[in-house]
N, C-alpha and C positions, 0 to 999 in steps of 0.2 A: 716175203720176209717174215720168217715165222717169229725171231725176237720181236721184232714190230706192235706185230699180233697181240703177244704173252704180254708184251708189257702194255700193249692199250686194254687187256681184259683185265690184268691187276689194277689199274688205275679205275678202269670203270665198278671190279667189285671195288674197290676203298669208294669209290662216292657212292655208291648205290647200296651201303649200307650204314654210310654215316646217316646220322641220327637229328634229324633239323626239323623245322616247319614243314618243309615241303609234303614228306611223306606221311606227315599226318593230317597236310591240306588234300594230298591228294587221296586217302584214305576216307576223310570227312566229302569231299566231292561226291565220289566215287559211293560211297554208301548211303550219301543222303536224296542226291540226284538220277543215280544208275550208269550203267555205264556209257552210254553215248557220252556226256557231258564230263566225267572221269577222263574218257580218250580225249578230249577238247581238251581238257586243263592240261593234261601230262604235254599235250602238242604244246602250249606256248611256252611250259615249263622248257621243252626240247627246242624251242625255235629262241630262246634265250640263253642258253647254254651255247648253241652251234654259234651263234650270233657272238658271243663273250669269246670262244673259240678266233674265231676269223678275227676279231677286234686286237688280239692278244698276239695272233701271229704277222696281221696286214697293217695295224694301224695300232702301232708300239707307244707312240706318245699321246695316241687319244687314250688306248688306255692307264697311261702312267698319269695322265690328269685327271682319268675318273680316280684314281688310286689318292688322290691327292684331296680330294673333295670327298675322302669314305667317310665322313665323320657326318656331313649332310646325307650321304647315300644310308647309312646306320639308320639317322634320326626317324627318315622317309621311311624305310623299312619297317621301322621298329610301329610307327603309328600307321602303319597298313596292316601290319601282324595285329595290332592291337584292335583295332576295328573291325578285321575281321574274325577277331575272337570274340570282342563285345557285341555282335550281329549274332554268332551264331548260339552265345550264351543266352543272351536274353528276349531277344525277338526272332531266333529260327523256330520256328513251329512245325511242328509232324502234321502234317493236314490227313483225315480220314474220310471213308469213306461212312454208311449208317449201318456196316457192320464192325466198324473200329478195325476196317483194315487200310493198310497204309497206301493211300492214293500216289499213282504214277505223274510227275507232273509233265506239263506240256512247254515244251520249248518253242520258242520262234526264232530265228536269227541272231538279233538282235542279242536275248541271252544267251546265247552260244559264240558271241563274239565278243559276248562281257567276261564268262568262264574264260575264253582263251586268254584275251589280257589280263586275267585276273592270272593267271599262271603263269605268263608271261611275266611280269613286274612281283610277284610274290619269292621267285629264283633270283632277279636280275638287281630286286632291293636289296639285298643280302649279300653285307662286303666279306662275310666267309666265302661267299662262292667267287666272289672278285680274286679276292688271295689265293685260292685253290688254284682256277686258272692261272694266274700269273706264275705262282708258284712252278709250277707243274709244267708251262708253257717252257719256260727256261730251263727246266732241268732236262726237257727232252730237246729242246733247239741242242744242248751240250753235248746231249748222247750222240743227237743226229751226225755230227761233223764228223764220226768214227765211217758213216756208213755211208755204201756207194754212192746212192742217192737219196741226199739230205731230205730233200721235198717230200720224195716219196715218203723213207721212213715216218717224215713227222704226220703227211694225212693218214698212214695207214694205220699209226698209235693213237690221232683223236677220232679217226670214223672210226676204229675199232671201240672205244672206250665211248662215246655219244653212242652207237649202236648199243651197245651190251646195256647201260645205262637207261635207254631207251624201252629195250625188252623187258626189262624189271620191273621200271614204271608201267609200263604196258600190263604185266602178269599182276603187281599189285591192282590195279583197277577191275581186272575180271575176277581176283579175288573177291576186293571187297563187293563187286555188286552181285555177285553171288551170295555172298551173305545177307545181305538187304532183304532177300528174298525171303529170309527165315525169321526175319528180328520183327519185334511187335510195336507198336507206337512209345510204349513205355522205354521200352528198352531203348531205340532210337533216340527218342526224347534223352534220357541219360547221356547216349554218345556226345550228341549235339552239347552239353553242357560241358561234360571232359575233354573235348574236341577245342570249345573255348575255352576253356581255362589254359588249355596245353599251349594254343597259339596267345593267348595275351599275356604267357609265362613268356615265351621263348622272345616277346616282342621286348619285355619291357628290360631282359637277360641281354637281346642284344644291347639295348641303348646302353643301360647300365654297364657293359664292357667295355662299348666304343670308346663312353667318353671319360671310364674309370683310366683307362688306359692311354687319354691324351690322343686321341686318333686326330689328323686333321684333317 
């Protein structure tokens, strides 16, 4: 179904260029950690998105109650955005080595399964992406009913748009930790500051929308 396709690669370029936390979480991951831990976070980002997916097409009224509570789901959002912008402004630290080059850290488990849920709840707090899905979910259930087979067209428009979506995230990650490679403590040090300011901007933007705007 080539219409299918076209229209899950349009939808997936419109999210994968909009302009949110996410991509400059996954940006700040990505260049302050390397990229093993980059591909971790982008996977819970993508395991919350597939997840919001299936919720929106199988289990219509769990999500019309989360829709209903977006003004808690905002709040929650907004003071995780916030936290972790105030973490990585004031107490992320560039560690060196005793030639002032920037040491590689060491992961265990454990924080790589803190990255994944931190990626995971940093996409899934955020009731723009609630609306998105919903939005979107319904206007291709509409399209679908034109075409032979309804099911098919509608998995072949979200696995086309979650894949496409997917690869982006994915090529931003080996961008940035390509870069890393080149940057110097200083310079790092700077990211890590505008990095938080960007996330406890966008945190305290969301709240102030939600509840300027009477969300319930």
């Amino acid at each position: 179904m080539i219409a299918a396709i076209i229209k899950g690669l349009v939808l997936g370029i419109f999210l994968a260029i909009s302009v949110g936390p996410v991509i400059f979480a996954i940006l700040k991951q990505s260049i302050n950690n390397g990229h093993k831990a980059g591909y971790i976070f982008v996977a819970g980002i993508s395991v919350s998105d597939i997840s919001l997916v299936l919720i929106c097409n199988l289990f219509t009224s769990l999500f019309n109650s989360a829709l209903n509570h977006r003004t808690f789901i905002a709040v929650a959002g907004s003071i995780f955005l916030v936290v972790m912008g105030v973490y990585t402004l004031f107490f992320k630290k560039v560690k060196t080595d005793e030639g002032n080059r920037i040491l590689d850290k060491k992961f265990n488990t454990g924080h790589y399964i803190g990255i994944f849920i931190s990626g995971f709840f940093i996409n899934i707090l955020n009731p723009g992406v609630f609306l998105f899905w919903f939005a979107w979910t319904a206007a291709i259930h509409a399209d679908s009913q034109t075409a032979a087979h309804p099911l098919e067209y509608r998995a072949i428009v979200f696995g086309t748009c979650l894949l496409f979506v997917l690869a982006t995230d994915l090529l931003k990650v080996g961008l940035a930790a390509n870069l890393r490679s080149k940057l110097t403590p200083r310079i790092l040090g700077n990211i890590n500051k505008i990095s938080g300011l960007i996330l406890i901007g966008f945190g305290i933007a969301l709240c102030w929308g939600i509840l300027s705007y009477g969300g319930k």
